[in-house]
Structures are given as C-alpha cells and as structure tokens.
C-alpha positions as CSV (number, residue, x, y, z in Angstrom):
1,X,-35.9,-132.6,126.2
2,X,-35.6,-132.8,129.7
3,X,-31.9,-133.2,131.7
4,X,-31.8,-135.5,134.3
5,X,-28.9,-136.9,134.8
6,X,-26.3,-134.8,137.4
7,X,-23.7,-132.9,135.3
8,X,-20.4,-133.5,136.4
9,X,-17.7,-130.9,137.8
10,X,-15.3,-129.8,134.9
11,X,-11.7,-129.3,135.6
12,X,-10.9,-126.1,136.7
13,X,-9.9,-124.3,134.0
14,X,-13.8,-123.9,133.6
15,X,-14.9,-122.7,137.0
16,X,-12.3,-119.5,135.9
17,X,-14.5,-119.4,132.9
18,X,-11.8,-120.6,130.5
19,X,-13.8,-123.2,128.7
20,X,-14.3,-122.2,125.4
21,X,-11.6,-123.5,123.2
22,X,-8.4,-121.4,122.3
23,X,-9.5,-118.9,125.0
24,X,-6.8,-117.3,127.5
25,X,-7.9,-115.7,130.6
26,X,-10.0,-112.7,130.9
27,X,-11.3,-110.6,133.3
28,X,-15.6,-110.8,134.0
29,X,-18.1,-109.0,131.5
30,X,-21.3,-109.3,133.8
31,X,-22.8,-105.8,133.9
32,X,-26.4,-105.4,134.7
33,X,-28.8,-102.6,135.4
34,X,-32.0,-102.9,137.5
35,X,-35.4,-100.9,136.6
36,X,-34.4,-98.1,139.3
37,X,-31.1,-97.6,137.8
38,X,-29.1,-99.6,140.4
39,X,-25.5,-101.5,138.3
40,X,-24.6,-104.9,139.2
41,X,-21.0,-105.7,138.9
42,X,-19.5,-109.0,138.7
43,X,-15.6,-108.8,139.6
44,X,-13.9,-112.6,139.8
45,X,-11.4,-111.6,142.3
46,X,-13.7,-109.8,144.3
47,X,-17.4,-110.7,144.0
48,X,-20.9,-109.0,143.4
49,X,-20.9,-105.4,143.6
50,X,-23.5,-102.9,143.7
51,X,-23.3,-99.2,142.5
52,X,-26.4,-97.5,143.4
53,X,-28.1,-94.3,141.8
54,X,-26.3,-92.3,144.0
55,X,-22.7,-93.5,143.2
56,X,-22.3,-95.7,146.3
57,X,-20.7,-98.6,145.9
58,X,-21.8,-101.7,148.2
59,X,-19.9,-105.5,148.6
60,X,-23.0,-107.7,148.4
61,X,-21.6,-111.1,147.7
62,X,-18.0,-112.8,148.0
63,X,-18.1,-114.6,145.2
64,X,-18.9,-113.9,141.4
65,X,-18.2,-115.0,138.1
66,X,-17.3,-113.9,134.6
67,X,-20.9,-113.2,133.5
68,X,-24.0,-111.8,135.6
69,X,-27.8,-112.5,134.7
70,X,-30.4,-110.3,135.9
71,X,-33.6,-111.9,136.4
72,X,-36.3,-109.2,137.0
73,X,-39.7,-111.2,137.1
74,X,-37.8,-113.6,139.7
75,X,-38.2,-116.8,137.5
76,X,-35.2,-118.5,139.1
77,X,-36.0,-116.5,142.8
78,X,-36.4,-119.9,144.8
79,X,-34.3,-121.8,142.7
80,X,-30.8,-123.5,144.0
81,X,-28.6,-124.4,141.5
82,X,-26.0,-125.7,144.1
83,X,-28.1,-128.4,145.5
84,X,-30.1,-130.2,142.6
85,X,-29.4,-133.1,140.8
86,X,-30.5,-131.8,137.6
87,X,-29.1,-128.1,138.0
88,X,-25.8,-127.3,135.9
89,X,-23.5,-126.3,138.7
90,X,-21.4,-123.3,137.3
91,X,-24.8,-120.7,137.6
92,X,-25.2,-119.5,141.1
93,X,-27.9,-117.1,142.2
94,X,-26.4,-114.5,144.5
95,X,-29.5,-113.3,146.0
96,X,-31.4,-114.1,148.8
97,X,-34.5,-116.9,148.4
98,X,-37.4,-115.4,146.9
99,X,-35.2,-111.9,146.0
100,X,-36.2,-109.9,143.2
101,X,-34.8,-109.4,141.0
102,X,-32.4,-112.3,140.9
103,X,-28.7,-111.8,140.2
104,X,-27.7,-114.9,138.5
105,X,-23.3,-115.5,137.8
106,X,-21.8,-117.7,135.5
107,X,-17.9,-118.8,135.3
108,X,-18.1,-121.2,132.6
109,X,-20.7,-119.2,129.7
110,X,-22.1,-116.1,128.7
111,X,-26.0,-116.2,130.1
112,X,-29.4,-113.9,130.3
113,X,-32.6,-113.9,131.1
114,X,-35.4,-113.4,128.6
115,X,-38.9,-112.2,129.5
116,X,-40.2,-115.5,128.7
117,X,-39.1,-116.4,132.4
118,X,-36.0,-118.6,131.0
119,X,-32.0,-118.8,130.9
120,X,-30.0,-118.9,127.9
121,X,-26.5,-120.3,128.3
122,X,-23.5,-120.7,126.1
123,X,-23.1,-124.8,125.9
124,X,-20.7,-127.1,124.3
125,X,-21.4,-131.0,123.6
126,X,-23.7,-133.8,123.6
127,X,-23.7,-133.0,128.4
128,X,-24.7,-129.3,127.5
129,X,-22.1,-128.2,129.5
130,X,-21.3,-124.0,129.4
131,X,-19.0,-122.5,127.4
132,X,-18.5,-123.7,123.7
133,X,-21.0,-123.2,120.3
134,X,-24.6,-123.4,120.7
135,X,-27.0,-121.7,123.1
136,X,-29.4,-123.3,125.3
137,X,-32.4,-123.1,127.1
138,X,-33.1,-123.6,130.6
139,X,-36.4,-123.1,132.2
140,X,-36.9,-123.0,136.0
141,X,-38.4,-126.1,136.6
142,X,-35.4,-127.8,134.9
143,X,-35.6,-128.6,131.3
144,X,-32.9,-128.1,128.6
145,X,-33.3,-127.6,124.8
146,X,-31.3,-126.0,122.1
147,X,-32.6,-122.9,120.7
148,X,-31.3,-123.2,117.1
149,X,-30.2,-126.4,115.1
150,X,-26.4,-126.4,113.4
151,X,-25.4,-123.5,115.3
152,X,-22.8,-125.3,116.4
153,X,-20.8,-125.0,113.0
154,X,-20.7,-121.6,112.4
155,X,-20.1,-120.7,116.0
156,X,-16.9,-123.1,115.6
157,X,-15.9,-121.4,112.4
158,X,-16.8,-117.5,113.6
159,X,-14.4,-118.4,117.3
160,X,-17.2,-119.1,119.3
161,X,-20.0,-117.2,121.4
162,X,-18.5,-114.3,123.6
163,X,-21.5,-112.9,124.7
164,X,-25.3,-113.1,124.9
165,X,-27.9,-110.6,125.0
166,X,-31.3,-110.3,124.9
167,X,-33.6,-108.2,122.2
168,X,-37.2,-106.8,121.1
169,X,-39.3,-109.3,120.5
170,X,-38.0,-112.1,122.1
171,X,-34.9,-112.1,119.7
172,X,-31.3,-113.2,121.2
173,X,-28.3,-111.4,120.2
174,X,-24.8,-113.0,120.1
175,X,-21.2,-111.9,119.7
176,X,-18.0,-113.6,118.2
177,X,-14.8,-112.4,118.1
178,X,-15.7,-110.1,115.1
179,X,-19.4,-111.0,114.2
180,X,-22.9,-110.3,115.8
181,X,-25.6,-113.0,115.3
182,X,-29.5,-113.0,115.8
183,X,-31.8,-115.7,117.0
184,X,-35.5,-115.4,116.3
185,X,-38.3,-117.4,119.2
186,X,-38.5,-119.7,116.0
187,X,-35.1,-120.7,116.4
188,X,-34.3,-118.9,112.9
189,X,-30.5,-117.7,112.7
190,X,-29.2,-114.6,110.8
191,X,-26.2,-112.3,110.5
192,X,-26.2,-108.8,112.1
193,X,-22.8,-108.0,110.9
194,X,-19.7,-110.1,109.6
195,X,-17.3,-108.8,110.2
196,X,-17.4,-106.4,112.2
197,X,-15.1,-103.8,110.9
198,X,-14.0,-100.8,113.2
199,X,-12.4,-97.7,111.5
200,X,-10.1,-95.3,113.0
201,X,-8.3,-97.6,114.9
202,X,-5.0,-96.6,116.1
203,X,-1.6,-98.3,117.4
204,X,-1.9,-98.5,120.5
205,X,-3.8,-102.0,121.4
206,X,-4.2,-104.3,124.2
207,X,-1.7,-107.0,123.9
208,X,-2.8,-110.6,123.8
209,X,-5.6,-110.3,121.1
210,X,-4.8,-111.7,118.1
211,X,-5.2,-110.3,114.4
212,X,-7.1,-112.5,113.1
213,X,-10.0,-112.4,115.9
214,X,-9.8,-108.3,116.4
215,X,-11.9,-106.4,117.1
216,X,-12.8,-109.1,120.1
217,X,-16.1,-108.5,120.9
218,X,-17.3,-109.7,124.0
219,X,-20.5,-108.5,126.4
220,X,-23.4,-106.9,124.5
221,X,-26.4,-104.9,125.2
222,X,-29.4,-104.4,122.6
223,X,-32.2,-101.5,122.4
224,X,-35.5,-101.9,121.6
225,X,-35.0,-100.7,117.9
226,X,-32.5,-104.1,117.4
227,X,-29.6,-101.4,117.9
228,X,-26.7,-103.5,119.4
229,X,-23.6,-102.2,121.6
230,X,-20.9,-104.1,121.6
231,X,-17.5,-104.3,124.4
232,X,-14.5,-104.4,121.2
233,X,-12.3,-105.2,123.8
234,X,-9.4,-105.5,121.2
235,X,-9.6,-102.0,120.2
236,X,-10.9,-100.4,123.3
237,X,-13.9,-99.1,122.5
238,X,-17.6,-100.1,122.7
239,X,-19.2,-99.7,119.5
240,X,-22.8,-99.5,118.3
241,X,-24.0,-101.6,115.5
242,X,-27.5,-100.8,113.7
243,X,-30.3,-103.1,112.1
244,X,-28.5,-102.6,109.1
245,X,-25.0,-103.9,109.8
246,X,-23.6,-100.4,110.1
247,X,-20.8,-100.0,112.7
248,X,-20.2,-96.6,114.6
249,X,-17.9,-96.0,117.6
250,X,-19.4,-94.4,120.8
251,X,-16.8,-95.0,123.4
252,X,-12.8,-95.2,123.5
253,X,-10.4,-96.4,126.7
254,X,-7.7,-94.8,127.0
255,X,-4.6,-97.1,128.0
256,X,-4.5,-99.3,129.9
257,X,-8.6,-99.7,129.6
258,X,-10.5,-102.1,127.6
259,X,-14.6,-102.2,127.8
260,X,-15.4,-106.2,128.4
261,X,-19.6,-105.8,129.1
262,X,-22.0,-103.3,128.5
263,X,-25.8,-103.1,130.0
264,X,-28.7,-100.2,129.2
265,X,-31.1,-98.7,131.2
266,X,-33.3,-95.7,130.7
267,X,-31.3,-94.3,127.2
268,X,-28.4,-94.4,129.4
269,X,-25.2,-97.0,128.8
270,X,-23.1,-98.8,130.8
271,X,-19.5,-99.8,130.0
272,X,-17.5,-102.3,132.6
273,X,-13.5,-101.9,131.8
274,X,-10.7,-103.1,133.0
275,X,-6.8,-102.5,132.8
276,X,-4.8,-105.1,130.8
277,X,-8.2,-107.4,129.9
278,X,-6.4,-109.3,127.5
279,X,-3.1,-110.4,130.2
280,X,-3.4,-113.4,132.6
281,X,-2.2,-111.2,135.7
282,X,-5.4,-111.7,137.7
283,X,-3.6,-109.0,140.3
284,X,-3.9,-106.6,137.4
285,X,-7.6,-106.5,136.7
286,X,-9.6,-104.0,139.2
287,X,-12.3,-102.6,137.1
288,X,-14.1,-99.0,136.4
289,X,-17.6,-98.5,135.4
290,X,-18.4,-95.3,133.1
291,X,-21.7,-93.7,131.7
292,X,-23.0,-92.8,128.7
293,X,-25.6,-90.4,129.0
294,X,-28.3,-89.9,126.2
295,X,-26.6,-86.5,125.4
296,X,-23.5,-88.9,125.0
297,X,-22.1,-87.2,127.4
298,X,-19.0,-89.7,129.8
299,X,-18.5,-90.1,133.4
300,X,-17.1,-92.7,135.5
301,X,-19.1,-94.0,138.3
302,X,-16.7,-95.8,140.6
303,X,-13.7,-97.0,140.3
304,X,-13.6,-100.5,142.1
305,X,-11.3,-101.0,145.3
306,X,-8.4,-103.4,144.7
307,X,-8.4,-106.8,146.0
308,X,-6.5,-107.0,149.8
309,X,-3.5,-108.7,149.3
C-alpha cells in the first residue's frame, strides 16, 4: 500500500517518545556503530553525539531522539522527512544531504535500517503512526506496508515492541519487556525466547520497573550467527541470548547504571547506560558508553558532558 495522506502531529507526550501505552519516560536507546568503528549517540537532552576511534567525543547535531538508525548504503541520504506530505514526521535525518552513512532519529518508535535499503518502524493503528504493536515498512520513495499480519495481538499481550534490530538473512529481531521475537523476509513470526529469564539477579534494582515486566528489555543488537544482545534495563545488565533461547549475562551496571541500547561492530559490543533509566528526572539522565572487547574484556569510552543548565 502506498501512504498518501499527511500524518498528523501527535500530542506531545509522543515527540518525548512516550507513545506506547502504559510507558513512563525513559531515557534514549539509539546506539549505532559505523564500518570504521566510529559510535553514534543519541542523548534527548542533548543531541547527536559522535565518539570516534580515538575516544573523542564530538557534538554534531542539537537535536536527537530516543532511537538512532544508521543507514550505511544512504537509502534515505536525500530524503527530508520534515518537508513531505507523505513522510511520518517523528524520523529526522541528522546528516547532511547526500551524507553517508545516514543517521536517522526517532522519538516516537524503535527504528533500523535493513540492507534491503528500507526503514522498519514500531507503529500503532489503522494511521501507522510510531510507537505501539506492529512493525512497518517504509521504503525511500514513500510507501508503507506491514511486515507481519496479527502481530499486533501478541505485541499487545507481550507489553509491546521496545526495540528493533536487524539480523542475518534479512530477519528482524524484536524485544518486549521480557521476550525476544523474530521476523523472517516472508513475514513469518517466531519466538526467540519467552520469557526471558535472567539468573543471579540481586536486590539492588532500578526503581520504576515493574515485576511483572522485568527484566525490561529494551535496544538490541544481533550477530551474524542469530546471537541476540539484549539492554535488561530492569536488572542492569545486557545479556546475550542464543538461537536456542538460552540466556547468559555478559555485562552488569553497577548503581546507579542501567544499559538501555546496545550496537556491534567488528566482534566488539557497545552498551549505552544511563543513571536512574527508569525515573522521570530528565536532569538525571547523562549517559556513558562502555566496551566489550572480544576477549570480554570492559572499558568505558566517554562519559557524556551534562547538559548546561
């Protein structure tokens, strides 16, 4: 199908990325990672960062979202979203015309970009609008189509889509609160794990996350072998879930951190964290990025600046 029609402006409570029902705020998940190695940071109180291969940390754009698309074939390179008719309004592309790779933010979905050229966006109702149930996709000259029929139930019943991710062979990889799904380029649905159960867990949890959607997984990041790391947010960790559903723990924050979006480049992870990710104290939210090496070996590459004022 093709959409046509201008979508309107939500309220605000979407532009802060708040859309998806039951949700309280939340500070950004949008990690990326270039081909040279180069980390994209999205921070919604202070913008686009970059962190280069060198550990230098450079402001690029004012303005960012909750979630950050890289688009590394430049698909979307000369596209506006701000201007057409036709384009949903909450993605922006942060980089200059005709850029590569593109830097794409979202603060109303969880979005990527798969190698077929197209974005894949969290949606919710009969508009399409972000945020909400089912997935969507969105091809650069402007046309919309769902990727999987009755999604939209079990996303309602499993707390809805907290994060999208692309994997080998054109798959796409979502997580819930406490469940990992897979979508096949046929539009075929199956479970990764439900639930996801993480062992070991201690007292000492972010407040704000609720039992019954622990461990609150939210950014993602798959490997070519279909391996999946996950930002637990609830239990501040990132975890690493196999093909076959198993569920291992590669990283723990220590308080106040909690990992909310996770990206992979060259064996190497990336985990974005911030303090207090679960309270609504937007003042409190100036994130960290940290490394882990293929020896599993942790660093922190920079700890972000806090906002003036």
């Amino acid at each position: 199908m093709r959409y046509t029609c201008c979508l309107r402006l939500l309220p605000a409570v979407v532009a802060l990325g708040l859309f998806v029902e039951g949700a309280s705020a939340h500070p950004s998940s949008g990690i990326v990672v270039d081909e040279q190695g180069n980390v994209f940071v999205a921070d919604i109180n202070t913008g686009l960062w970059k962190i280069d291969t060198a550990g230098k940390l450079t402001h690029i754009h004012k303005e960012a979202g909750h979630w950050l698309a890289l688009d590394a074939q430049g698909s979307f390179a000369h596209v506006d979203f701000t201007k057409s008719n036709h384009w949903p309004r909450w993605f922006k592309r942060r980089t200059p015309d005709g850029a590569k790779p593109v830097l794409i933010t979202d603060g109303g979905s969880p979005l990527v970009v798969l190698q077929d050229g197209n974005l894949y966006y969290v949606s919710s109702g009969e508009q399409l609008q972000p945020g909400g149930h089912e997935v969507i996709r969105l091809t650069p000259d402007g046309k919309l189509d769902r990727v999987a029929t009755d999604l939209a139930k079990t996303s309602e019943k499993l707390g809805g889509i907290k994060g999208l991710a692309a994997g080998p062979d054109g798959a796409l990889y979502l997580s819930y609160p406490k469940a990992v799904l897979r979508i096949t380029t046929d539009g075929k649905v199956t479970t990764l794990a439900d639930p996801v159960v993480v062992t070991g867990g201690d007292k000492d949890l972010p407040a704000g996350t609720p039992e019954s959607q622990q461990p609150s997984l939210r950014g993602l990041a798959v490997d070519d072998r279909g391996t999946v790391y996950a930002a637990a947010t609830g239990c501040r960790r990132v975890v690493k879930i196999k093909a076959d559903g198993k569920v291992e723990t590669i990283l723990k924050a220590e308080r106040p951190w909690s990992p909310t979006g996770v990206a992979l480049q060259g064996g190497a992870l990336y985990v974005l964290e911030y303090p207090n990710a679960n309270g609504e104290r937007h003042a409190d939210w100036v994130p960290r990025v940290r490394k882990v090496g293929r020896d599993g070996t942790i660093t922190t590459l920079v700890t972000f600046p806090k906002k003036d004022g």
